[in-house]
MOPAC internal coordinates of N, CA, C and O (Angstrom, degrees):
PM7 1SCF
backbone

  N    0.0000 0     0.00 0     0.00 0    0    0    0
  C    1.4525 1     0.00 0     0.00 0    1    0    0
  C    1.5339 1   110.02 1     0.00 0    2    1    0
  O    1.2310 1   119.13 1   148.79 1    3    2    1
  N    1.3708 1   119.26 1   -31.21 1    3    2    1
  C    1.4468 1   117.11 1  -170.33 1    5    3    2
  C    1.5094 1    96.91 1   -76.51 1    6    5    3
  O    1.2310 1   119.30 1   121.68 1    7    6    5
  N    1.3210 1   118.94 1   -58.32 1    7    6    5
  C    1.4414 1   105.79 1  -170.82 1    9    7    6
  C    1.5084 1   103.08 1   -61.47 1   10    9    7
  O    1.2310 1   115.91 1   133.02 1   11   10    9
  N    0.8512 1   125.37 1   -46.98 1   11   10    9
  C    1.6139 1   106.40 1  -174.09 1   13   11   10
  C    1.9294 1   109.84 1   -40.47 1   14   13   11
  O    1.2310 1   128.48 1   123.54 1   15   14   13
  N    1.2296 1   101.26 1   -56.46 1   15   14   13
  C    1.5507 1   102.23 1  -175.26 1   17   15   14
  C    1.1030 1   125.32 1   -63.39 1   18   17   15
  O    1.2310 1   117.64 1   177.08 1   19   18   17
  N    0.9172 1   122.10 1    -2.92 1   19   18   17
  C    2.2456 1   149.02 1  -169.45 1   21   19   18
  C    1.7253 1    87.39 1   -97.91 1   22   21   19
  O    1.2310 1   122.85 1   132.52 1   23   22   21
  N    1.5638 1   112.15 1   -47.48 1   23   22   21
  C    1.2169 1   105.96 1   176.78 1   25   23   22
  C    1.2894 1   122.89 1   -76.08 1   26   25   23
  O    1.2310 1   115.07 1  -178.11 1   27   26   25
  N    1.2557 1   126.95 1     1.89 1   27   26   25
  C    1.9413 1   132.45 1   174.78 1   29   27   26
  C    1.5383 1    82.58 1    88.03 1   30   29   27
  O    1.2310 1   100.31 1  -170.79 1   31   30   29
  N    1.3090 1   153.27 1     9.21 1   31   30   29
  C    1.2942 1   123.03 1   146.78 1   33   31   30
  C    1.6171 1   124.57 1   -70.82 1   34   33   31
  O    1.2310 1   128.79 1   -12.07 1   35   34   33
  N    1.8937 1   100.66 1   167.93 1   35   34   33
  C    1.4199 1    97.90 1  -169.41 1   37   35   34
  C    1.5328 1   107.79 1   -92.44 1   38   37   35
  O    1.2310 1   112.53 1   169.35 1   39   38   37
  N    0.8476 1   131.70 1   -10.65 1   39   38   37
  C    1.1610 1   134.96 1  -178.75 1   41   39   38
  C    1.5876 1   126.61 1  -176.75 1   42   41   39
  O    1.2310 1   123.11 1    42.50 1   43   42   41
  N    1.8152 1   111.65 1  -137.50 1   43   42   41
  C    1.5498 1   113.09 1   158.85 1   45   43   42
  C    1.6089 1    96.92 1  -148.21 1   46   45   43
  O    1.2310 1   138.10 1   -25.86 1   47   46   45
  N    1.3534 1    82.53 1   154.14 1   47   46   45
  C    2.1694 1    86.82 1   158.69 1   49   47   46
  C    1.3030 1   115.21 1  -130.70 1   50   49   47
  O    1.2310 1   137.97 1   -37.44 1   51   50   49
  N    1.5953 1    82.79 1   142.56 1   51   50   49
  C    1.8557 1    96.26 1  -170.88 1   53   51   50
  C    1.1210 1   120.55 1   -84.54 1   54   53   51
  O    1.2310 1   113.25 1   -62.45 1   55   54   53
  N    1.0030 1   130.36 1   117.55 1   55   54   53
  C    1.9262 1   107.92 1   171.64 1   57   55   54
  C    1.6015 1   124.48 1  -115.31 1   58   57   55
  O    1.2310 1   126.35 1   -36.18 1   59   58   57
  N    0.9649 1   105.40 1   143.82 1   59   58   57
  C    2.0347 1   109.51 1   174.25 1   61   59   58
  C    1.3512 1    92.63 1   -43.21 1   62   61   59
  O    1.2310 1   119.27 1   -39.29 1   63   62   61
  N    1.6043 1   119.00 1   140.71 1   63   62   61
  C    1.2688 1   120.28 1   176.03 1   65   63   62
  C    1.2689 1   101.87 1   -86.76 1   66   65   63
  O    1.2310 1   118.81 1  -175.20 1   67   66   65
  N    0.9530 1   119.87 1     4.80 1   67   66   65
  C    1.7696 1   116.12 1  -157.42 1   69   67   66
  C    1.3505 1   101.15 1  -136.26 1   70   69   67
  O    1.2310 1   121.15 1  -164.57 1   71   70   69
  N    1.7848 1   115.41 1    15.43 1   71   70   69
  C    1.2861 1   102.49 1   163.49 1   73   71   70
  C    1.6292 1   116.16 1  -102.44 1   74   73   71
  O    1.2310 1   121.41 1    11.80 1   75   74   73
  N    1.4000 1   114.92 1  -168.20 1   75   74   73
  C    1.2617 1   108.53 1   152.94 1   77   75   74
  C    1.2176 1   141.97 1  -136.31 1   78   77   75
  O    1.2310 1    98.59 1   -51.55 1   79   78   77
  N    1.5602 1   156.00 1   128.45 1   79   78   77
  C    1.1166 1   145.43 1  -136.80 1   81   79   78
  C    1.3392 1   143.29 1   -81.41 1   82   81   79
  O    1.2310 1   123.13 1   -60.27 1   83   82   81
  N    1.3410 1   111.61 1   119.73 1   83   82   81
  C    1.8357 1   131.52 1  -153.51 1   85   83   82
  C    1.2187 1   100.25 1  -119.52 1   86   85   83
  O    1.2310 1   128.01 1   -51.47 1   87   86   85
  N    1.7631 1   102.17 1   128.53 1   87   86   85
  C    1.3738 1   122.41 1  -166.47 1   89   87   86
  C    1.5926 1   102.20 1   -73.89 1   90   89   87
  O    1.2310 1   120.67 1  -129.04 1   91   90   89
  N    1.3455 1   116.32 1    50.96 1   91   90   89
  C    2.0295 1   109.47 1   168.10 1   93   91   90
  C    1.1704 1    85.94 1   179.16 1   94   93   91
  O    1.2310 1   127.72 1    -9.82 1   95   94   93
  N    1.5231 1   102.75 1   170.18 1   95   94   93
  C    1.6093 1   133.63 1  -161.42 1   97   95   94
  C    1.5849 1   102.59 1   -60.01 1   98   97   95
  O    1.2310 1   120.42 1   -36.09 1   99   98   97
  N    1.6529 1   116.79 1   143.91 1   99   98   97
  C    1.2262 1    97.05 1  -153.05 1  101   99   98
  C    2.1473 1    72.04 1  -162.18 1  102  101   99
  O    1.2310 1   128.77 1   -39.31 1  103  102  101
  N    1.3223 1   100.70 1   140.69 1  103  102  101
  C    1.6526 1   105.13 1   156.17 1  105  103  102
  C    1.5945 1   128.97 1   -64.48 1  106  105  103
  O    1.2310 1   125.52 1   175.66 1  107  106  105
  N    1.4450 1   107.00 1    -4.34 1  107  106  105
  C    1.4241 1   114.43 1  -178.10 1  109  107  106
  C    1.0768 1   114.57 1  -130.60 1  110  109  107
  O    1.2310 1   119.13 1  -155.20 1  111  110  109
  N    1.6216 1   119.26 1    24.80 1  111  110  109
  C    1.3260 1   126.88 1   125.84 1  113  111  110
  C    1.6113 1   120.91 1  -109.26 1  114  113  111
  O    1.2310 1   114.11 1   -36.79 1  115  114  113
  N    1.1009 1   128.75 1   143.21 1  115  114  113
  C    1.7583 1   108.53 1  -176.49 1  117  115  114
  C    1.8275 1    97.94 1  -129.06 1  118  117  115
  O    1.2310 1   124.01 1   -28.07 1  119  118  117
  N    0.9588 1   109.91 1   151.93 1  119  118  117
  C    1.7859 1    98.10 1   150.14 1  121  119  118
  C    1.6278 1   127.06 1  -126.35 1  122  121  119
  O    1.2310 1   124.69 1   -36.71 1  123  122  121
  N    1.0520 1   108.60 1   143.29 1  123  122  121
  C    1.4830 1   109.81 1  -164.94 1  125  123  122
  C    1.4514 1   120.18 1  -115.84 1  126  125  123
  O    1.2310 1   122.54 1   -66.91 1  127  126  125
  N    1.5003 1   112.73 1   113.09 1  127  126  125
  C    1.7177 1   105.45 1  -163.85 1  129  127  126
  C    1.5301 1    98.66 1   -89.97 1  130  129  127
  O    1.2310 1   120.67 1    10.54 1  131  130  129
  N    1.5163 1   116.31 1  -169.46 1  131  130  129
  C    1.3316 1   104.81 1   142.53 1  133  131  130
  C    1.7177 1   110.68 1  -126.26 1  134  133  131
  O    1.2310 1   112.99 1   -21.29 1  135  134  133
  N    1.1195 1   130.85 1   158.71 1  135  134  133
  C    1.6699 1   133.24 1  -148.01 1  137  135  134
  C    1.6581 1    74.09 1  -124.75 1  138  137  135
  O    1.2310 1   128.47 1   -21.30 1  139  138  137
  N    1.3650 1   101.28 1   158.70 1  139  138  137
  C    1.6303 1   130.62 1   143.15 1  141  139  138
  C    1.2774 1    98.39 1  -117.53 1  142  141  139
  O    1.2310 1   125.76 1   -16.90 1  143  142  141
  N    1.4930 1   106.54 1   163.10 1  143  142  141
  C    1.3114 1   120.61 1   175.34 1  145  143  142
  C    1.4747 1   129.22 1  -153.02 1  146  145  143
  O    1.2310 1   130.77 1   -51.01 1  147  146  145
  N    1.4147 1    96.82 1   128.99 1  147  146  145
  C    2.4430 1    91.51 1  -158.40 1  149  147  146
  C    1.7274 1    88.21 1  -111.19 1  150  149  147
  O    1.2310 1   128.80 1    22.12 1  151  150  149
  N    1.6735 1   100.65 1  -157.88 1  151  150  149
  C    1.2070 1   119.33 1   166.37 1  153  151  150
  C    1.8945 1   113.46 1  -131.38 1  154  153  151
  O    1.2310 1   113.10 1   -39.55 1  155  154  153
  N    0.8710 1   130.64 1   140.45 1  155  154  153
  C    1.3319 1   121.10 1  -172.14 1  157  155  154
  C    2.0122 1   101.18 1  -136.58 1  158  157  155
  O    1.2310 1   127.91 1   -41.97 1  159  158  157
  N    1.3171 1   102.38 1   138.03 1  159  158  157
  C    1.6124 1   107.85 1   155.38 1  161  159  158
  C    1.7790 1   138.03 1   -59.48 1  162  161  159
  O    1.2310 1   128.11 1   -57.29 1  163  162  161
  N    1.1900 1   101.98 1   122.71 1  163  162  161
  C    1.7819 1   112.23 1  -169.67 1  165  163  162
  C    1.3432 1    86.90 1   -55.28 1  166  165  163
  O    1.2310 1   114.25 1   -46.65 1  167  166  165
  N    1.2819 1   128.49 1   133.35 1  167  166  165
  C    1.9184 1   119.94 1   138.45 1  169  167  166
  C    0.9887 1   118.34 1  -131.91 1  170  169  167
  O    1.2310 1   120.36 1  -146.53 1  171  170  169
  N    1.0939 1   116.92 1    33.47 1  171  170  169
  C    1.7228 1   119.35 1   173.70 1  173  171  170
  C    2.0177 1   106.28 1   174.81 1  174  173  171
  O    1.2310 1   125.50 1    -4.73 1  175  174  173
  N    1.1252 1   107.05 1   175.27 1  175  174  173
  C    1.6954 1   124.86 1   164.79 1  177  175  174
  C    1.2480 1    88.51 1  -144.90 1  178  177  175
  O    1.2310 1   136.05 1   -30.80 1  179  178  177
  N    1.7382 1    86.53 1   149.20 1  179  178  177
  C    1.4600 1   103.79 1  -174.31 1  181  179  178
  C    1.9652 1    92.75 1  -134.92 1  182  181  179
  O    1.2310 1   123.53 1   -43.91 1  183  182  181
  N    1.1706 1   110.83 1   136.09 1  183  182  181
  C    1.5564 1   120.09 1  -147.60 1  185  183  182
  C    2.0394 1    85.65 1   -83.14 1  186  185  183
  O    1.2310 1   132.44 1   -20.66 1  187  186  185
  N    1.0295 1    93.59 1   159.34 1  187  186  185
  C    1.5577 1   106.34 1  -159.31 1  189  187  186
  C    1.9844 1    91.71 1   -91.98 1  190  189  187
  O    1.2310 1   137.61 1    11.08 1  191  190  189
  N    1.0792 1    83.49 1  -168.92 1  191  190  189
  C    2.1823 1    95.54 1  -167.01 1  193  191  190
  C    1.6022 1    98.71 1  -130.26 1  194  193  191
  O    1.2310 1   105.25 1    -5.69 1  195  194  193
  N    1.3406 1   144.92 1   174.31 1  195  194  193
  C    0.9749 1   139.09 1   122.84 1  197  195  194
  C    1.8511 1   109.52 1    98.03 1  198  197  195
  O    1.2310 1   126.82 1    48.07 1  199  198  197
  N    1.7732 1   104.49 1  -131.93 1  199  198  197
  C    1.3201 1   103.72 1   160.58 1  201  199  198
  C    1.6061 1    99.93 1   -71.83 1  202  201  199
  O    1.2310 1   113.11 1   138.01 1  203  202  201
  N    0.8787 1   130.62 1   -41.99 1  203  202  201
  C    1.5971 1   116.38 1  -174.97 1  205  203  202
  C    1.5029 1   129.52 1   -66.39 1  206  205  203
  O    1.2310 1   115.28 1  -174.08 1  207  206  205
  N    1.3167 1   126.57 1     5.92 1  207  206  205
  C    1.3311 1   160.03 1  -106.49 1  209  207  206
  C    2.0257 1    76.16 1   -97.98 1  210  209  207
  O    1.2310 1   130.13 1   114.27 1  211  210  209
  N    1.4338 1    98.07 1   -65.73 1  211  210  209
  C    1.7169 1    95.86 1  -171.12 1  213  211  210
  C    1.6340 1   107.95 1   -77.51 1  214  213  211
  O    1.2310 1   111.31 1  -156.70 1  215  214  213
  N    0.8785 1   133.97 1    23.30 1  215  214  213
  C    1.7802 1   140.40 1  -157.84 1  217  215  214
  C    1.2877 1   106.77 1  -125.76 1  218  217  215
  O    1.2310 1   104.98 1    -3.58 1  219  218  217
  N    1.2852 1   145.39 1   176.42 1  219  218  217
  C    1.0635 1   157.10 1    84.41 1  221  219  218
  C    1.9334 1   124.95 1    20.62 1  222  221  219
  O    1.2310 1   116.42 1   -93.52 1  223  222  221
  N    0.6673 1   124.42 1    86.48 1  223  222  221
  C    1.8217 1   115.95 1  -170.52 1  225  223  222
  C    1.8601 1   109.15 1   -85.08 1  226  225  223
  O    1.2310 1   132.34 1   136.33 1  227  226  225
  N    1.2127 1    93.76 1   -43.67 1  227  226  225
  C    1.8802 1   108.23 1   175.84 1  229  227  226
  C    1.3981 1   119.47 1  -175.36 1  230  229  227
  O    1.2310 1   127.66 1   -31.03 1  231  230  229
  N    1.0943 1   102.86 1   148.97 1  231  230  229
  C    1.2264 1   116.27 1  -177.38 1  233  231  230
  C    1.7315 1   128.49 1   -77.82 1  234  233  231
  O    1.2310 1   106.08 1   -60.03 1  235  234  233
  N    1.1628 1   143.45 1   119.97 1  235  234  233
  C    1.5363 1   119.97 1  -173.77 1  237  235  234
  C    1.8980 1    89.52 1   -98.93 1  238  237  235
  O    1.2310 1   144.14 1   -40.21 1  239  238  237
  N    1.3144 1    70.69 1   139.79 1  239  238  237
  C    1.2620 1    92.35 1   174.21 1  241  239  238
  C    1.6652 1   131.40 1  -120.02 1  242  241  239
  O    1.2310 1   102.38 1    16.33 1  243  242  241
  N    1.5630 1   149.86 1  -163.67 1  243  242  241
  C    1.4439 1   141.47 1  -166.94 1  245  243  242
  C    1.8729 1    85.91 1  -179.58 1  246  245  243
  O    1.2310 1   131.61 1   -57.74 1  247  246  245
  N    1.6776 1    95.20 1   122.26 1  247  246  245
  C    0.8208 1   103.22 1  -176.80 1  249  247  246
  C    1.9166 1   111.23 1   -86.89 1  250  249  247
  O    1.2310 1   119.71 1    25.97 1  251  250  249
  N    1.6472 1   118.16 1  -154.03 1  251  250  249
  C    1.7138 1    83.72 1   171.74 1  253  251  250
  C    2.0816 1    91.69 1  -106.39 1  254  253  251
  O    1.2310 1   115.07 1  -174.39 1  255  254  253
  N    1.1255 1   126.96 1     5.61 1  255  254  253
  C    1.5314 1   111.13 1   155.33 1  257  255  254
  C    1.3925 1   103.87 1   -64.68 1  258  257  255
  O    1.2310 1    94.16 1  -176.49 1  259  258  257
  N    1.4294 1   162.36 1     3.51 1  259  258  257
  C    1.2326 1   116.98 1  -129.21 1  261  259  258
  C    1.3063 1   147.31 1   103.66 1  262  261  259
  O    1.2310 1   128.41 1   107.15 1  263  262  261
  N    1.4302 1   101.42 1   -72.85 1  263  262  261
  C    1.5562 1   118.82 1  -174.12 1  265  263  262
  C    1.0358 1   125.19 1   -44.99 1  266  265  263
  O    1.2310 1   106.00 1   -70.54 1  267  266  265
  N    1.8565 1   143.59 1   109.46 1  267  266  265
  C    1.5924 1   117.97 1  -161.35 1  269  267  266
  C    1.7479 1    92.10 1  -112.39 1  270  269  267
  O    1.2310 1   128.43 1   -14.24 1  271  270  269
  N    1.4100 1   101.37 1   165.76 1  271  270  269
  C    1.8006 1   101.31 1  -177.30 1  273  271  270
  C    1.4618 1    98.72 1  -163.41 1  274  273  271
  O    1.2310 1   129.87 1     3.73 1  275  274  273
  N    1.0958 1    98.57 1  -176.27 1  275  274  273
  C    2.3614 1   104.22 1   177.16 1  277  275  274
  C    1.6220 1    86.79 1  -125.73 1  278  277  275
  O    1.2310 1   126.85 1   -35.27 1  279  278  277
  N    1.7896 1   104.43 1   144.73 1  279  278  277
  C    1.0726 1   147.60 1  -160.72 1  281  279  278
  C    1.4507 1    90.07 1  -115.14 1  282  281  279
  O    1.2310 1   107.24 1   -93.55 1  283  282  281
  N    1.4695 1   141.39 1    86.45 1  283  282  281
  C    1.7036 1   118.40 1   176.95 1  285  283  282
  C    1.4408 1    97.48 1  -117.31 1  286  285  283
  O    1.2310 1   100.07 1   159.96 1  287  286  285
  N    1.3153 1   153.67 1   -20.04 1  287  286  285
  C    1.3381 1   135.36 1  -171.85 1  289  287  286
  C    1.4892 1   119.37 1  -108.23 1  290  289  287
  O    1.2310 1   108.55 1     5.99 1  291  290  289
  N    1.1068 1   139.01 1  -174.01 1  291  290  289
  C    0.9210 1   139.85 1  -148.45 1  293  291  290
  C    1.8091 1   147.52 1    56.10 1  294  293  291
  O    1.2310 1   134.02 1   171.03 1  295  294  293
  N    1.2870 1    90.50 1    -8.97 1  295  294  293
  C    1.6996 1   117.42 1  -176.58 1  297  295  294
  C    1.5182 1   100.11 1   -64.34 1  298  297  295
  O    1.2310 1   125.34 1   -25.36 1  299  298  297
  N    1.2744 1   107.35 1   154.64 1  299  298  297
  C    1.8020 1   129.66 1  -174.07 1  301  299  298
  C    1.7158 1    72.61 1  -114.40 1  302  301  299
  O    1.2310 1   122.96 1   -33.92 1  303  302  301
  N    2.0875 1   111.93 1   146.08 1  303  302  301
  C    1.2948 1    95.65 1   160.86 1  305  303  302
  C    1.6473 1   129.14 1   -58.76 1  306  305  303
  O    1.2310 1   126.30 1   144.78 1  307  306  305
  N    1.5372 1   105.50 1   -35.22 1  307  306  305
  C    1.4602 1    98.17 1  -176.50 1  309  307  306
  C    1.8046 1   113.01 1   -59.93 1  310  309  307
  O    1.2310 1   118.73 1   164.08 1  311  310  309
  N    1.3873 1   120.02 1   -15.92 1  311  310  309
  C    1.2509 1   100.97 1   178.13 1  313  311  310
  C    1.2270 1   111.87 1   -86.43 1  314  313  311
  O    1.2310 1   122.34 1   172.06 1  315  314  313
  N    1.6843 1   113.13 1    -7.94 1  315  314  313
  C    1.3907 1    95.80 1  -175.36 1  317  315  314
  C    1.3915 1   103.63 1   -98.91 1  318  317  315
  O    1.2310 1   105.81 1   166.55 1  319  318  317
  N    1.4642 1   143.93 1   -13.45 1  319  318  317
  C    1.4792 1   142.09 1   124.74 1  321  319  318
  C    1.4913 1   115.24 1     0.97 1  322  321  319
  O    1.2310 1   122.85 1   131.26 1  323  322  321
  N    1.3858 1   112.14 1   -48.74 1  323  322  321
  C    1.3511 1   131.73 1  -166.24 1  325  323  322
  C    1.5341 1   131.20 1  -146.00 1  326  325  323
  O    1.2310 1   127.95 1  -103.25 1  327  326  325
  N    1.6418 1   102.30 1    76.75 1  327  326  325
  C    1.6072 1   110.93 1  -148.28 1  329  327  326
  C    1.4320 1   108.76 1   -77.93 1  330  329  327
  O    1.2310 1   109.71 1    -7.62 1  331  330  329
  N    1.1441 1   136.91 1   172.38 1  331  330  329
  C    1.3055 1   132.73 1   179.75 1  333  331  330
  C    1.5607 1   108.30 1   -69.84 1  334  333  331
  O    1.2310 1   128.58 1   -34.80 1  335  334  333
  N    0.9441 1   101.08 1   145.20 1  335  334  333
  C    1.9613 1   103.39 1  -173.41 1  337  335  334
  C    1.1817 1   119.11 1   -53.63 1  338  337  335
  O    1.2310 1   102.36 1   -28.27 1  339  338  337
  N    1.2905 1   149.88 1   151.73 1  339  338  337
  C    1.1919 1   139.71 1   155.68 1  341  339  338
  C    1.7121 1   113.80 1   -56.60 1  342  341  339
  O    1.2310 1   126.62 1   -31.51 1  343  342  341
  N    1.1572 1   104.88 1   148.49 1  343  342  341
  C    1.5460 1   111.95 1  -150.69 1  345  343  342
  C    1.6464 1   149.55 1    76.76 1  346  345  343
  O    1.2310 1   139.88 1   164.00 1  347  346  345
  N    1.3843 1    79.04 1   -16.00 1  347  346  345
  C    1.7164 1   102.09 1   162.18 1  349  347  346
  C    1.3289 1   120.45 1   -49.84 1  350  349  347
  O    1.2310 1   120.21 1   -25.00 1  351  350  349
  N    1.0591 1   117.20 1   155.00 1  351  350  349
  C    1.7939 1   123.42 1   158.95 1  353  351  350
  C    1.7609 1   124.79 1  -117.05 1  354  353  351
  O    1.2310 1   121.90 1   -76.78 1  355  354  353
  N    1.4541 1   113.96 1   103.22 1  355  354  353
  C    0.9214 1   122.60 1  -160.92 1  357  355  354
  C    1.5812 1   128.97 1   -94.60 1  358  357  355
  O    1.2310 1   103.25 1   -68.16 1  359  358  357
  N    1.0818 1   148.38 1   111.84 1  359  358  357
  C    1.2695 1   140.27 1  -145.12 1  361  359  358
  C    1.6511 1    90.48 1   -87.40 1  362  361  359
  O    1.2310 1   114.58 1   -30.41 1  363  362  361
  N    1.8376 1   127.88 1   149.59 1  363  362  361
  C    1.0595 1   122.89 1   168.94 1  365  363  362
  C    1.5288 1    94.48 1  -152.40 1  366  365  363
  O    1.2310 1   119.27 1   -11.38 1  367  366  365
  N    1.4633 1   118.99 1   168.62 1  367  366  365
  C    1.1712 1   131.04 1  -177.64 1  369  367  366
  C    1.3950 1   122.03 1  -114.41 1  370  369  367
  O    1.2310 1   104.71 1   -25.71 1  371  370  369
  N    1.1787 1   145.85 1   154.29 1  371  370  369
  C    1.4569 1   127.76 1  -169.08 1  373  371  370
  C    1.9132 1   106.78 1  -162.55 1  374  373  371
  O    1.2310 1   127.78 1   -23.50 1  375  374  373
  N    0.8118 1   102.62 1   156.50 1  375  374  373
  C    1.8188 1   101.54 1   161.89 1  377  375  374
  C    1.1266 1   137.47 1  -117.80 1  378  377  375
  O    1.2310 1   124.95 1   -94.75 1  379  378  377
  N    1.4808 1   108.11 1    85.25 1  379  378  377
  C    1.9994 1   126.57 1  -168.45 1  381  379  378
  C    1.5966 1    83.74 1    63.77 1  382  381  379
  O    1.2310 1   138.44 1    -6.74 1  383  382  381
  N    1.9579 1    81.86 1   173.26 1  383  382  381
  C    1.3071 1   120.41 1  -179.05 1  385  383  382
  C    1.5186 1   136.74 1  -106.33 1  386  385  383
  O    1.2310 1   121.33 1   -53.38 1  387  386  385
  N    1.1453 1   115.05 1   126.62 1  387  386  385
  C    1.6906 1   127.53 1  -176.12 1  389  387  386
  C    1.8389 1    97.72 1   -35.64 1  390  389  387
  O    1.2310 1   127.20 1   -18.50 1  391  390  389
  N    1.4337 1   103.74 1   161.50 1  391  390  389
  C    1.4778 1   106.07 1   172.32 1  393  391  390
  C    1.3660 1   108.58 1   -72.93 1  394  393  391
  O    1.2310 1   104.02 1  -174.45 1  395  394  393
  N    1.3987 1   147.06 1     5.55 1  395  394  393
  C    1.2788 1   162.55 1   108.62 1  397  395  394
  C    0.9519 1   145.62 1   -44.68 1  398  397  395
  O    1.2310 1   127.08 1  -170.41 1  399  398  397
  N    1.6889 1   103.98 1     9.59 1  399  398  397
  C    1.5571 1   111.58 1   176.72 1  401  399  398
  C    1.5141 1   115.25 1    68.21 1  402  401  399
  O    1.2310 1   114.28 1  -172.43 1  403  402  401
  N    1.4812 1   128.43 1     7.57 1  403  402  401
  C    1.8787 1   130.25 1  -175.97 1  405  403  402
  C    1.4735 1    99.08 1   -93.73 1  406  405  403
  O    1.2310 1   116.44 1   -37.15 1  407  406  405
  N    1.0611 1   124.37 1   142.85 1  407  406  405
  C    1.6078 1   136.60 1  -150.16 1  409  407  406
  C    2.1710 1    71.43 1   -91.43 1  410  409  407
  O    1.2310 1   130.59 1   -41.69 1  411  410  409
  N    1.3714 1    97.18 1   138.31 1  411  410  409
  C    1.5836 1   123.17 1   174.40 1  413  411  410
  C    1.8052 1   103.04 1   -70.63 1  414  413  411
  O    1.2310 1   116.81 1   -28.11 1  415  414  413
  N    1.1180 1   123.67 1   151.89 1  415  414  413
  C    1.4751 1   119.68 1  -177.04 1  417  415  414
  C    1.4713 1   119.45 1   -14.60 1  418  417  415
  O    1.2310 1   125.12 1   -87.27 1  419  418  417
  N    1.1473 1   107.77 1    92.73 1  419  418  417
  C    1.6369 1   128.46 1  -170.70 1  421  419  418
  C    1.8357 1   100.87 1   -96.17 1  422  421  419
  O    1.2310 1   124.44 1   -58.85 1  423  422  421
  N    1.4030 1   109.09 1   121.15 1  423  422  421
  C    1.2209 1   127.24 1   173.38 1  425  423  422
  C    1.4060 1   131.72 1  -126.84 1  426  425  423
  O    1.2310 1   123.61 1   -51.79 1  427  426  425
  N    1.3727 1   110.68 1   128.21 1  427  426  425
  C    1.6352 1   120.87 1  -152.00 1  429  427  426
  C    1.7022 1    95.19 1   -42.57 1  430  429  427
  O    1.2310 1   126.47 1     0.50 1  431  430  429
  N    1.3920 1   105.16 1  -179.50 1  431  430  429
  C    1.1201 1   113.84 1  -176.57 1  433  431  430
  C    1.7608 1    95.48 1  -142.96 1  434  433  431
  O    1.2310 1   126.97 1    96.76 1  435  434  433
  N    1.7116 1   104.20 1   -83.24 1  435  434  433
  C    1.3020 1   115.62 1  -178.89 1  437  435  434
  C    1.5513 1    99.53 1   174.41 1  438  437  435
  O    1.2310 1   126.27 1   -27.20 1  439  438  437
  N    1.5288 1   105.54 1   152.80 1  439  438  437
  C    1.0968 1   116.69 1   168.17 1  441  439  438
  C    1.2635 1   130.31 1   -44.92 1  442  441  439
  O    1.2310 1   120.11 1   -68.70 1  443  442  441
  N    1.3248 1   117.40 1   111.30 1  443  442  441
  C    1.6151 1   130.17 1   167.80 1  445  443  442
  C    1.4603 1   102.78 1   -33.99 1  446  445  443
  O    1.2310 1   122.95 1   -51.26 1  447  446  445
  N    1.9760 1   111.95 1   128.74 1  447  446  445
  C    1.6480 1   106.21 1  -166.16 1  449  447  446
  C    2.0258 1    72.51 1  -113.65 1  450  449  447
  O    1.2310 1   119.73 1   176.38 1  451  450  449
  N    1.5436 1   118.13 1    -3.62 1  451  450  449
  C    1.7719 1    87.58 1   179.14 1  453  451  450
  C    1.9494 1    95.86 1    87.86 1  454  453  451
  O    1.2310 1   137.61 1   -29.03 1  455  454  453
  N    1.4942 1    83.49 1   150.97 1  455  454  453
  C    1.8176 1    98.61 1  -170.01 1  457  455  454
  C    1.8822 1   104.82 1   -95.71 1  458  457  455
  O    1.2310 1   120.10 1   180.00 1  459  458  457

């Protein structure tokens, strides 16, 4: 897995050796990334589109460099009913960083409970 990611790949996929291969999502193929994972500051909600239309859509967030970005996946609807407060600290997960230092598809995690 490491060399793959040294190489700018996203990961690997595993497969049952003993299966055989079907054109759609299947338990006997998997893919496996690897995530980092920070904590970043709430400073805003940003109202959702679509089915999410009355909800929550993402969160903007401020990392502690600085860095500000939107938080939109990972949400259960009820959390996005009920977004983390502004001022919160929110744990999210992501894969490496933009040539700008912005965390790569960053996905909620859960509210920072603090050490």
């Amino acid at each position: 897995m490491d060399e793959v990611i040294a190489l700018k790949g996203e990961g690997l996929m595993l497969k049952d050796p003993k299966s055989k291969y079907v054109q759609k999502r299947s338990d006997r193929l998997v893919k496996v990334k690897k995530f980092d994972d920070t904590e970043a500051t709430v400073i805003g909600h940003l109202k959702g589109t679509g089915r999410c239309s009355s909800m929550c859509g993402a969160l903007q967030v401020r990392m502690a460099n600085g860095i500000e970005f939107k938080i939109g996946s990972g949400f259960t609807d009820v959390q996005r009913r009920s977004p983390p407060k502004i001022g919160s600290i929110v744990t999210f997960k992501y894969q490496g960083l933009t040539k700008a230092n912005v965390p790569r598809f960053p996905i909620y995690m859960r509210v920072h409970q603090g050490v």
